[in-house]
VODO-393923 format. One record per residue (C-alpha): residue in three letters; x, y, z. Coordinates in nm, 2 decimals, always signed. Each point is the difference from the previous one (the first is absolute). Example, Ala and Ser with C-alpha at 12.3 -4.5 7.8 and 13.67 -1.06 7.14 Angstrom:
<sites>
  resn      c1      c2      c3
   ALA   +1.23   -0.45   +0.78
   SER   +0.14   +0.34   -0.07
</sites>
This chain:
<sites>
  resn      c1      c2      c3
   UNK   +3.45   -1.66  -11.73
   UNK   -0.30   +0.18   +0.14
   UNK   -0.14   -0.07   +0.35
   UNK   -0.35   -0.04   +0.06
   UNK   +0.02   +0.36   +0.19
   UNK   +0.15   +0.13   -0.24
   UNK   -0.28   -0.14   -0.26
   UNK   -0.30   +0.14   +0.27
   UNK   +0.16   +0.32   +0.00
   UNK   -0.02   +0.05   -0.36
   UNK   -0.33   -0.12   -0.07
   UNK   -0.14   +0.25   +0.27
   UNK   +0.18   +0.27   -0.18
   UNK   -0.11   -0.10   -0.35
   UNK   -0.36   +0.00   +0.12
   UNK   +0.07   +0.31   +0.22
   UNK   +0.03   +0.16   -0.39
   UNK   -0.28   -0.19   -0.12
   UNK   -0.22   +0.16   +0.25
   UNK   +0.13   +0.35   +0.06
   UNK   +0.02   +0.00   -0.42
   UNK   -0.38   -0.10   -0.02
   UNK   -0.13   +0.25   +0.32
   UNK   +0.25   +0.30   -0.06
   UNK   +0.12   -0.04   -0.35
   UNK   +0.35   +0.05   +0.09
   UNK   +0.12   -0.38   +0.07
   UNK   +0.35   +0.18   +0.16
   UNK   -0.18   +0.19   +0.34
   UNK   +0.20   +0.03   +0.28
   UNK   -0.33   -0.08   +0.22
   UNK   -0.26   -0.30   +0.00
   UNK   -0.36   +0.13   -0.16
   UNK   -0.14   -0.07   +0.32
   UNK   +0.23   +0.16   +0.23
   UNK   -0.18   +0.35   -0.06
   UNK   -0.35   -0.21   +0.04
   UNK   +0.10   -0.06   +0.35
   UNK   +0.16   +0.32   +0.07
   UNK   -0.35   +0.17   -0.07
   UNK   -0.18   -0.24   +0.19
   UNK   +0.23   +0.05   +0.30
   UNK   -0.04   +0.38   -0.05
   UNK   -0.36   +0.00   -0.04
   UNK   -0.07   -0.25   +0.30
   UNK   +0.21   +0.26   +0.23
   UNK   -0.17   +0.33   -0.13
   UNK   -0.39   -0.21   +0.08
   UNK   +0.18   -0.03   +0.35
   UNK   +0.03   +0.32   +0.02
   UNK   -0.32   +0.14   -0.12
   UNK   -0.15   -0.21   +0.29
   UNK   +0.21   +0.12   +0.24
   UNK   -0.09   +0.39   -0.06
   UNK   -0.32   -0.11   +0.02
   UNK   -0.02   -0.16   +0.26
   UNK   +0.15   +0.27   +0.22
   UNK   -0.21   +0.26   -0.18
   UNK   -0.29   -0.23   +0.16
   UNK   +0.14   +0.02   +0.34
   UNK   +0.07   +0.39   +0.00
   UNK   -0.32   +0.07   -0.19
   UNK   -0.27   -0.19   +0.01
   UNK   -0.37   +0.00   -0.07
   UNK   -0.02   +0.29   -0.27
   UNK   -0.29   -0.18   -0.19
   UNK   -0.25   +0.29   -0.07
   UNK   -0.19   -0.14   -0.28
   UNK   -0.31   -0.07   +0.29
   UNK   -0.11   +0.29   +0.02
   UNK   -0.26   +0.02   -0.17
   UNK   -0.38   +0.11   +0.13
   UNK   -0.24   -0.32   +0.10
   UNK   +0.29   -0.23   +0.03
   UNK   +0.01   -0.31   +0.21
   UNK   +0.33   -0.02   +0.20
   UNK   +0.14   -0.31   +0.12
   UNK   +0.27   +0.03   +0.18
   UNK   +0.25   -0.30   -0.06
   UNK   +0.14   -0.07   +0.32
   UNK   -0.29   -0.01   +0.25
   UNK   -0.31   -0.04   -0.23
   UNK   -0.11   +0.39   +0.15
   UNK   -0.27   +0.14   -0.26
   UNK   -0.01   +0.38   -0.08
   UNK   -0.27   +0.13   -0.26
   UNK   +0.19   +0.34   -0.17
   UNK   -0.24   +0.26   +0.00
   UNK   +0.07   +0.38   -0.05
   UNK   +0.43   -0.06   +0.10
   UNK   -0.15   -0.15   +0.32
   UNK   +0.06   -0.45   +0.10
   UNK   -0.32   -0.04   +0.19
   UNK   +0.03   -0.33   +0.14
   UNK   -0.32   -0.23   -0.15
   UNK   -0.16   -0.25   +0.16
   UNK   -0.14   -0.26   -0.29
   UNK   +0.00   +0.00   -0.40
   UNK   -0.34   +0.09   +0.00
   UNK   +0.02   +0.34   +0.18
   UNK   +0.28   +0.09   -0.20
   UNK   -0.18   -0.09   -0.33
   UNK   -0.30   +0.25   +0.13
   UNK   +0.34   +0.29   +0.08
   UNK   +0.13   -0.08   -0.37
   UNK   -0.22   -0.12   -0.22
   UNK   +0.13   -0.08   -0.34
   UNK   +0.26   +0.17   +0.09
   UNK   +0.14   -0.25   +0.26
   UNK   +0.40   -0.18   -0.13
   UNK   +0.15   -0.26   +0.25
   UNK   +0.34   +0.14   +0.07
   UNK   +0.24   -0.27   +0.19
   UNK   +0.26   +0.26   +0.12
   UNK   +0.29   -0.02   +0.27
   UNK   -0.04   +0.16   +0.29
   UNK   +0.35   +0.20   -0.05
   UNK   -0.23   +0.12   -0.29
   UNK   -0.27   +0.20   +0.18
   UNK   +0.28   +0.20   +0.19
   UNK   -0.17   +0.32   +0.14
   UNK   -0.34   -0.03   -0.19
   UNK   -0.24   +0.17   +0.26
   UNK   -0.22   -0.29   +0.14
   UNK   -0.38   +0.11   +0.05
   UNK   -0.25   -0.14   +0.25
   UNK   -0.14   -0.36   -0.11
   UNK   -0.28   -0.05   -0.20
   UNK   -0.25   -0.28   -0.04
   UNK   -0.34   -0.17   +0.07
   UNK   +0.05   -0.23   +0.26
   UNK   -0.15   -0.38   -0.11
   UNK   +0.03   +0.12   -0.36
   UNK   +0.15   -0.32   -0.19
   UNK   +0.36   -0.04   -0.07
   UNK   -0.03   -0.21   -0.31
   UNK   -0.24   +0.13   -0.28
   UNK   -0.11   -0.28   -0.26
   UNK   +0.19   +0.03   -0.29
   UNK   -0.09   +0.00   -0.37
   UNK   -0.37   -0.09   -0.09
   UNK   -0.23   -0.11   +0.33
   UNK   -0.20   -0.25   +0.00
   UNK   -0.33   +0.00   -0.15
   UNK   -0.13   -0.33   +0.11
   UNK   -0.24   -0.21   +0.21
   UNK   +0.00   +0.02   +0.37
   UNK   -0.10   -0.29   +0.19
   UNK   -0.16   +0.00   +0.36
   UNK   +0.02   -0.35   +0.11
   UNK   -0.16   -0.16   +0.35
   UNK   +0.19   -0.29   +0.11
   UNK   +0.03   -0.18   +0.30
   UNK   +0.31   -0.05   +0.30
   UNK   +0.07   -0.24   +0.28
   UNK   -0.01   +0.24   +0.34
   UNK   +0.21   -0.26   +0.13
   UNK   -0.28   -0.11   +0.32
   UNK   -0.22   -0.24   -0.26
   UNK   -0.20   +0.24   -0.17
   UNK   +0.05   +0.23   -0.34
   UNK   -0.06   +0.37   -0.07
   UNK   -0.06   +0.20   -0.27
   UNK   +0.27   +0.17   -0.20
   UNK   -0.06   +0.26   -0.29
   UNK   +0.28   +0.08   -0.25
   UNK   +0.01   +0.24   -0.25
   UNK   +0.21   -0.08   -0.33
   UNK   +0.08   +0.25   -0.22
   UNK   +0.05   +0.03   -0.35
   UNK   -0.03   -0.39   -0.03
   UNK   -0.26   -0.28   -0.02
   UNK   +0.08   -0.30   +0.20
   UNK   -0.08   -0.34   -0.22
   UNK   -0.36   -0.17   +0.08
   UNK   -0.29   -0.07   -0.11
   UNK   -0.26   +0.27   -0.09
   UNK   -0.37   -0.04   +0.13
   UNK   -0.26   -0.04   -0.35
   UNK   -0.27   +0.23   -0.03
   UNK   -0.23   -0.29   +0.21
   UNK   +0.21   -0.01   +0.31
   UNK   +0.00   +0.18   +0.29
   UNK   +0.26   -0.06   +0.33
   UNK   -0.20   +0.06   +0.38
   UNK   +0.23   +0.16   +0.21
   UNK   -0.08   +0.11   +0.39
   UNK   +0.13   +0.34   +0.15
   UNK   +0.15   +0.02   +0.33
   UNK   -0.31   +0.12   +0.15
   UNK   -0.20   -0.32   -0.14
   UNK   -0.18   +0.13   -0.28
   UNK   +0.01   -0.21   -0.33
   UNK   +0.08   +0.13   -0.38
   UNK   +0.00   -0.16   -0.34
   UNK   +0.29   +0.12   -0.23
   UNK   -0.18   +0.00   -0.34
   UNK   +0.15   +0.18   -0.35
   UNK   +0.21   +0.24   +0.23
   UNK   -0.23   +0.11   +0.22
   UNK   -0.09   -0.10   +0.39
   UNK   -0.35   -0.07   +0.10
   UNK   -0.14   +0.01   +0.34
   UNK   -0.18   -0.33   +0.09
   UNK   -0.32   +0.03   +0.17
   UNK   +0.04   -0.27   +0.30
   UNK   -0.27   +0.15   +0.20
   UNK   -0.25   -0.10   -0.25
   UNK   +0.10   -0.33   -0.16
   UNK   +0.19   +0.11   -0.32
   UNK   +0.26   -0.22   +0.04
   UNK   -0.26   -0.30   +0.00
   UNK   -0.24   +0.15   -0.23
   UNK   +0.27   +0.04   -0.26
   UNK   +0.11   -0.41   +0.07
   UNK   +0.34   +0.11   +0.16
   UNK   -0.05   -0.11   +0.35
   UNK   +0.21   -0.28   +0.09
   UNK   +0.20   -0.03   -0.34
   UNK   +0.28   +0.15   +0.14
   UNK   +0.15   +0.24   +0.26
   UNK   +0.08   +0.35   -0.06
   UNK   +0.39   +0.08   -0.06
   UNK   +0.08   +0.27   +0.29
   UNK   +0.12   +0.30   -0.08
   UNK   +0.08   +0.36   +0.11
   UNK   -0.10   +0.29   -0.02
   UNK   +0.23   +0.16   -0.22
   UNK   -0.06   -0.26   -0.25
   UNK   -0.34   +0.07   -0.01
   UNK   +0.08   +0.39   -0.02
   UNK   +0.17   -0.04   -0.35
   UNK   -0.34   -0.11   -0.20
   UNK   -0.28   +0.18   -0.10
   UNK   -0.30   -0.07   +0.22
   UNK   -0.35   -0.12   -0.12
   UNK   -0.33   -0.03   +0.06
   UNK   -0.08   -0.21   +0.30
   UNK   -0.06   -0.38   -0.09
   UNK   -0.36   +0.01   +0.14
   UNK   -0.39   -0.03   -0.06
   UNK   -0.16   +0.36   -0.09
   UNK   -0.16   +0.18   +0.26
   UNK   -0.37   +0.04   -0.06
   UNK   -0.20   +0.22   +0.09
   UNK   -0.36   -0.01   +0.17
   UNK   +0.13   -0.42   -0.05
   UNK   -0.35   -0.21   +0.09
   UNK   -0.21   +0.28   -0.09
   UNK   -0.26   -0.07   -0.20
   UNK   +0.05   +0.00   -0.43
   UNK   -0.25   -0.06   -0.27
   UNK   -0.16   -0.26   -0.15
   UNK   +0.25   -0.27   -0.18
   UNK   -0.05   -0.30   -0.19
   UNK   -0.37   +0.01   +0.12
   UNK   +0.08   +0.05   +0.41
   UNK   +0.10   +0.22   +0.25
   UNK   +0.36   +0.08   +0.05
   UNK   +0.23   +0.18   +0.25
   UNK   +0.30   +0.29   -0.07
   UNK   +0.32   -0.26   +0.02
   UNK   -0.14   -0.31   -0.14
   UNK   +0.18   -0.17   -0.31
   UNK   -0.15   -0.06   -0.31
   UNK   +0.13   -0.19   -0.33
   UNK   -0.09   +0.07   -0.34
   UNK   +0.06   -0.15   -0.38
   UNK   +0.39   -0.17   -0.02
   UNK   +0.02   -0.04   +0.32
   UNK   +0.03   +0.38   +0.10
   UNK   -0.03   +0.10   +0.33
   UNK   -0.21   +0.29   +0.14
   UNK   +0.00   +0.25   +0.38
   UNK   -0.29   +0.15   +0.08
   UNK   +0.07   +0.35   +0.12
   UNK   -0.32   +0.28   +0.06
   UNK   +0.16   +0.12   -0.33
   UNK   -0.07   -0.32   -0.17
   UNK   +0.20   -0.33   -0.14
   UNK   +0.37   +0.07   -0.01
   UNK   +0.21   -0.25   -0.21
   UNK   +0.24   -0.20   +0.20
   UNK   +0.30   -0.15   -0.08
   UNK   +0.12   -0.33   +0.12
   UNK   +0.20   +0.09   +0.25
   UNK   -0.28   +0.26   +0.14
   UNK   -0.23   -0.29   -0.04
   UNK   +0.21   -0.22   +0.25
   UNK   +0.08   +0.25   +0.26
   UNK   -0.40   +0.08   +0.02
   UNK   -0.03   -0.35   +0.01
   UNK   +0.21   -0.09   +0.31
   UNK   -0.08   +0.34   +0.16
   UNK   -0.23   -0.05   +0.33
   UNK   -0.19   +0.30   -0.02
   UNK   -0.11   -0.11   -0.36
   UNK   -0.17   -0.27   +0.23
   UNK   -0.11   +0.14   +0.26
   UNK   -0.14   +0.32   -0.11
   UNK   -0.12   -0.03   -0.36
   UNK   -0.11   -0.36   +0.02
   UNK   -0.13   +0.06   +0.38
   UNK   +0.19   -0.26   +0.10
   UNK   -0.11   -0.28   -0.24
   UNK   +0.24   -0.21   -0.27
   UNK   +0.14   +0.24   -0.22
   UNK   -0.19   -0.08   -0.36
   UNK   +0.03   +0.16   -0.33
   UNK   -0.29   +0.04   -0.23
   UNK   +0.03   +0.03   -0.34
   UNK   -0.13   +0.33   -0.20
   UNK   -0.11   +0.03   -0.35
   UNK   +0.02   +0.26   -0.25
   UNK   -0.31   +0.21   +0.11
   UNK   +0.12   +0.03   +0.33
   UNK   +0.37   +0.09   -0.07
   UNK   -0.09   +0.25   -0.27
   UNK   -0.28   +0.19   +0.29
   UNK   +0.24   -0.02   +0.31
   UNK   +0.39   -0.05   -0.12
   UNK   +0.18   +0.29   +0.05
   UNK   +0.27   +0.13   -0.26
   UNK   +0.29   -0.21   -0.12
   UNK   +0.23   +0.27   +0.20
   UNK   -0.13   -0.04   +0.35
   UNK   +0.15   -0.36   -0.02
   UNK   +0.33   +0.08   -0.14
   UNK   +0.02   +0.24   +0.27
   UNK   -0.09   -0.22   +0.27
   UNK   +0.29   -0.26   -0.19
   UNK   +0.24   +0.32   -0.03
   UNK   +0.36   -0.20   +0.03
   UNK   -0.07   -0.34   +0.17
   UNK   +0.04   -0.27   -0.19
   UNK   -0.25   -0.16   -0.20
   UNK   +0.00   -0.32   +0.12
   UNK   +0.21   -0.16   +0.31
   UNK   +0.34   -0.03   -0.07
   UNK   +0.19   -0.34   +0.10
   UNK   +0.23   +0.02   +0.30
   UNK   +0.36   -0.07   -0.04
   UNK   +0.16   -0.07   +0.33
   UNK   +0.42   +0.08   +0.04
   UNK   +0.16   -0.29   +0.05
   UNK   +0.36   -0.05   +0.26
   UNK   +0.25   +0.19   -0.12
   UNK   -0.25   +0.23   -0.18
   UNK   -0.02   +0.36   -0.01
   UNK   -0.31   +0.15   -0.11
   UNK   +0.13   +0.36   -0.25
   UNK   -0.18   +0.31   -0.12
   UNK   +0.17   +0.08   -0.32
   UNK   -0.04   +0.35   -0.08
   UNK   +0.14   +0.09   -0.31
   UNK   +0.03   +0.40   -0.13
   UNK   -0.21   +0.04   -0.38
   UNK   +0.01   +0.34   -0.17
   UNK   -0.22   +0.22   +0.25
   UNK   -0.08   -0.24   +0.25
   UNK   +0.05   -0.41   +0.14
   UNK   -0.11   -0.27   -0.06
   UNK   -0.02   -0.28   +0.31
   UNK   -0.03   -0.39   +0.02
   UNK   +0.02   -0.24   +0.26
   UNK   +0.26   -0.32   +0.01
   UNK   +0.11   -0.26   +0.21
   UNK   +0.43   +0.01   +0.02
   UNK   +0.24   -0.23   +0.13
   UNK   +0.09   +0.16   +0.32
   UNK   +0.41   -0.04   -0.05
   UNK   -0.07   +0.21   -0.34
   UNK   -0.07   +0.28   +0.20
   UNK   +0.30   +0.20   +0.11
   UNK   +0.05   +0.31   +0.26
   UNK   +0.10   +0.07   +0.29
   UNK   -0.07   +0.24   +0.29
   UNK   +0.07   +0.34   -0.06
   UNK   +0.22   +0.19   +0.14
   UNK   -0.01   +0.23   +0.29
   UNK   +0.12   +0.38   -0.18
   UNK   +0.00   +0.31   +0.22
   UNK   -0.26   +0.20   -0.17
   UNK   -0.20   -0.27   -0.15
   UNK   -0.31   -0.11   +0.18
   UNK   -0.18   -0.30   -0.05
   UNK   -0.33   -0.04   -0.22
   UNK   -0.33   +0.03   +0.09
   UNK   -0.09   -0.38   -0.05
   UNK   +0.39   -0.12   -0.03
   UNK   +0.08   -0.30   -0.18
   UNK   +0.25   -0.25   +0.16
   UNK   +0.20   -0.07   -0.24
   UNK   +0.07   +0.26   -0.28
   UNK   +0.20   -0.08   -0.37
   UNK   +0.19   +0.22   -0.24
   UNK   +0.19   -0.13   -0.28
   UNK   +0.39   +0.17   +0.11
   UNK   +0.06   +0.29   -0.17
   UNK   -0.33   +0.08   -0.12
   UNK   -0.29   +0.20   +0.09
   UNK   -0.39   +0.11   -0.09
   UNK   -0.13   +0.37   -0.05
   UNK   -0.38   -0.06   +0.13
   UNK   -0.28   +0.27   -0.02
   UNK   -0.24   -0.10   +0.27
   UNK   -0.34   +0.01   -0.06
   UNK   -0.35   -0.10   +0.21
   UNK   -0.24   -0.23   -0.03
   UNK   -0.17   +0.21   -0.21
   UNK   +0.28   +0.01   -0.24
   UNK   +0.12   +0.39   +0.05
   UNK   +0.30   +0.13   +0.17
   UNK   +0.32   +0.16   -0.11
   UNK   +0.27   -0.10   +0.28
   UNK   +0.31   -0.15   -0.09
   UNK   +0.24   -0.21   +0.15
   UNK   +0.33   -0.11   -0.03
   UNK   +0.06   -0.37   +0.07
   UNK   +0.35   -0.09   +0.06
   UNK   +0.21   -0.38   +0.04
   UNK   -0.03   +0.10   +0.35
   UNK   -0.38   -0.10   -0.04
   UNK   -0.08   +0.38   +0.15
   UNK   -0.25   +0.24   -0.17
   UNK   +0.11   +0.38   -0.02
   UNK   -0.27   +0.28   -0.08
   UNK   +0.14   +0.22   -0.32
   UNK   -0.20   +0.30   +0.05
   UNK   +0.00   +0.12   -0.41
   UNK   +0.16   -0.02   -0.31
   UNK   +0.26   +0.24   +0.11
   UNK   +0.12   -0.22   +0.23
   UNK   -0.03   -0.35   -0.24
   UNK   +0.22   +0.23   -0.23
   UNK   +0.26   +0.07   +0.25
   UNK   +0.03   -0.37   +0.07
   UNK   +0.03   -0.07   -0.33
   UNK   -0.31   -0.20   -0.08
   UNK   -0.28   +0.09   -0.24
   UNK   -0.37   +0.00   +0.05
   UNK   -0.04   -0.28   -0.26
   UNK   +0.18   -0.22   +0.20
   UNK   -0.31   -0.01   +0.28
   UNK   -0.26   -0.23   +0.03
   UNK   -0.33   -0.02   +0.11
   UNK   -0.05   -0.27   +0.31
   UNK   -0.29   +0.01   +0.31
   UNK   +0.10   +0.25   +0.28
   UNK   -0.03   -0.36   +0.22
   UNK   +0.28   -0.13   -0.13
   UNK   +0.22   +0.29   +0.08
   UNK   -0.14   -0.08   +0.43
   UNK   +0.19   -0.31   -0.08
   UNK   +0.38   +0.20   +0.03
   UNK   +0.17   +0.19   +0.27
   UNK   +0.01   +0.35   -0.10
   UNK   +0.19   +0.21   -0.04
   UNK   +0.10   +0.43   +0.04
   UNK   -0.14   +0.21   -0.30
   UNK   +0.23   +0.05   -0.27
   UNK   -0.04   +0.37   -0.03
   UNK   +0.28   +0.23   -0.15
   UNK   -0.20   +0.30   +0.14
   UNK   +0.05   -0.11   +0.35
   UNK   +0.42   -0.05   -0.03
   UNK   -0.06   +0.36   -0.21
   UNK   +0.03   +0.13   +0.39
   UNK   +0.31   -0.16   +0.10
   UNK   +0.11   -0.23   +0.28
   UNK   -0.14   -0.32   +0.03
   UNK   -0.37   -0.09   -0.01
   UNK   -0.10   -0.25   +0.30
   UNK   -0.23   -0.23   +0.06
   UNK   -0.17   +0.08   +0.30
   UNK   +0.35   +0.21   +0.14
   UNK   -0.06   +0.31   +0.20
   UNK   +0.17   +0.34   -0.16
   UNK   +0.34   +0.09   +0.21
   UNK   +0.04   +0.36   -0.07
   UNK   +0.24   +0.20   +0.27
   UNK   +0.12   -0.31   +0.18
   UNK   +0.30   -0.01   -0.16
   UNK   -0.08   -0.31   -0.20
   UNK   -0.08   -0.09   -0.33
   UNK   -0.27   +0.14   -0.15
   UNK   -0.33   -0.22   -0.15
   UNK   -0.25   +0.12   -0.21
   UNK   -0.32   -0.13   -0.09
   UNK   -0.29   -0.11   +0.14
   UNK   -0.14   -0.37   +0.11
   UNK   -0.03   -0.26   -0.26
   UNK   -0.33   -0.02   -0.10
   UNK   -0.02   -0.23   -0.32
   UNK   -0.22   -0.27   +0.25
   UNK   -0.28   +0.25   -0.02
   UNK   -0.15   -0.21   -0.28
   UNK   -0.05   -0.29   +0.22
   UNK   -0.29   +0.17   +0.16
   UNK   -0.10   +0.14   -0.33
   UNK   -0.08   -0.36   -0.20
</sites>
């Protein structure tokens, strides 16, 4: 009788038949089908050992043959340290930011992370560079949006508060914009007082009463500001009574009396009417109501007495009114009637919105919540001064950027400026040199040279300048024979504007 080995050992070889029968076709092989399976995996396991092994040791006895670099306007970055080399003419000239490199290169610039083993006897050139010119360029499209100037308020940490401007760019802090009938009175550092009305800043005339003529006084307190807030809108006409001429001397004959050059007249609808030696000028209200509260209206055209408006009929006005354009000239950009002041309440920043629009901007005036408004104090950047009327505080979304062409007041001008995440502006001299760093003219916009005050700036971003090798200082004397390294260029002048606005 069989024993249970003996019945093991014969099903193992019955379905030792079965298999090799079904893998092999030939049920009687000496060999298991998968014996040469793991023979080839063995084998092919010990010739991958050996391919690493060769090289390996090739690496050790060879290394760094990588040529593939070498190619004209290349940006080398060298592995192990970080070192940068720009690859110009079979020359590494050690560079000192991406945009210098970018002016060298052009379109022709490739970042090349390469071993140092690599570079082996490349010859190494002198370094090139503008020193202050930014490291990081904004990538992809820049930014095209509103920048907001923004007066706010800080604790100085002794019981009082000053005044703290911050620019935001290329986004529009959430609040409340004022409607065409409000106005907010702000007060300059040197004590003057302003309305913000539609965008634009108007002079208040304290010395004569406007403030109370116009039903302001004692409504509410002007929000303090500085002076570079004030810098970044457009200026207007004074808020203040007309000067008149030859005021109290004497005028013709109205509404059946005498009258004097100043006095105020009314007319049919409740029109108002000054008396100039040229005749009766239309007024609007708000004219009406500075004249009104003025002193000298008082004291010069009504000798003194109670200021009192006679009424005119239509003989009079068609003999003595002057034409319809003397008044809109005297009205030229005030506002029609007395806009309402809106005060800024704690924890309120008051914003000037200026927003880029085809050819020009377009500006308005809001009240923020201050902790909407981000930014920080910039940097100090060898190379980059500060602006003319520096903000405080100074926003750029990370990674982005503005092209701006700068004009005046009077809307020409043809500078442009690179504005980086740094929150530093950077003179770009011409389209050449836009081209070289990769941006197109489209891509500027059109903003109030004021604005650009606001931002350190920075060296000019000139590819003619590096055309003459070495580095271009800011400020640095030239070392020629001293055995040292030699810098080219002259003084950084890009501030000049700041005496030219």
């Amino acid at each position: 009788m069989q024993s249970r080995r003996d019945q093991v050992q014969a099903h193992l070889f019955v379905m030792g038949r079965l298999s090799s029968g079904m893998q092999r076709a030939e049920p009687d092989a000496p060999d298991t089908p998968t014996a040469r399976t793991w023979r080839g995996i063995i084998w092919g396991l010990l010739a991958a050992c050996l391919a690493a092994l060769v090289t390996t040791l090739y690496g050790l006895i060879s290394p760094g043959g990588a040529t593939s670099w070498r190619t004209d306007g290349a940006l080398v970055v060298v592995k192990d340290s970080g070192a940068r080399y720009v690859y110009v003419g079979g020359t590494l000239h050690p560079v000192l930011n991406e945009a210098s490199a970018r002016l060298l290169a052009g379109d022709k610039l490739s970042v090349q992370q390469v071993a140092a083993a690599s570079l082996g006897d490349t010859p190494r050139g002198t370094p090139l560079g503008i020193v202050g010119a930014p490291d990081g360029l904004p990538k992809g499209s820049l930014d095209r949006g509103t920048w907001s100037v923004c007066a706010g308020r800080k604790d100085t940490g002794t019981g009082g508060t000053s005044t703290v401007t911050s620019a935001v760019i290329g986004a529009e802090p959430g609040g409340n914009g004022l409607g065409a009938k409000d106005g907010v009175l702000v007060s300059s550092p040197h004590g003057g007082v302003q309305l913000l009305w539609q965008g634009r800043r108007f002079a208040v005339d304290t010395k004569h009463g406007a403030a109370a003529a116009l039903g302001w006084a004692g409504t509410t307190a002007p929000y303090p500001v500085g002076d570079a807030f004030l810098a970044s809108l457009v200026a207007g006409p004074d808020l203040a009574a007309p000067e008149v001429p030859g005021r109290g001397g004497a005028g013709p004959r109205l509404a059946g009396a005498a009258s004097r050059t100043g006095q105020l007249f009314t007319g049919d609808g409740g029109q108002h009417y000054l008396l100039r030696k040229d005749g009766l000028v239309p007024l609007t209200d708000t004219l009406h109501r500075l004249l009104l509260g003025d002193p000298r209206t008082q004291a010069q055209a009504y000798g003194g007495a109670a200021v009192r408006e006679r009424a005119v009929g239509p003989a009079d006005l068609a003999a003595h009114q002057v034409p319809a354009s003397a008044g809109a000239a005297l009205a030229a950009d005030l506002p029609a009637t007395a806009p309402h002041p809106v005060s800024a309440t704690a924890g309120q920043d008051v914003c000037a919105r200026v927003a880029p629009s085809g050819s020009g901007h377009t500006t308005t005036v809001a009240l923020v919540d201050a902790t909407q408004v981000p930014g920080g104090a910039p940097d100090a950047e060898p190379g980059v001064r500060a602006g003319c009327l520096a903000a405080d505080r100074v926003w750029v979304r990370p990674g982005s950027g503005a092209l701006v062409t700068a004009h005046s007041t009077a809307g020409t001008g043809s500078t442009r400026y690179l504005v980086t995440d740094a929150g530093a502006a950077y003179p770009v001299p011409g389209d050449d040199a836009l081209k070289q760093l990769g941006y197109p003219v489209s891509e500027s916009v059109q903003l109030p040279a004021p604005l650009l005050d606001l931002l350190p700036t920075g060296p000019s971003l000139d590819p003619q300048a590096l055309a003459r090798g070495g580095i271009v200082g800011a400020g640095q004397p030239t070392a020629e024979g001293t055995g040292k390294e030699r810098v080219t260029g002259t003084p950084n002048q890009s501030n000049e504007r700041c005496s030219n606005n």
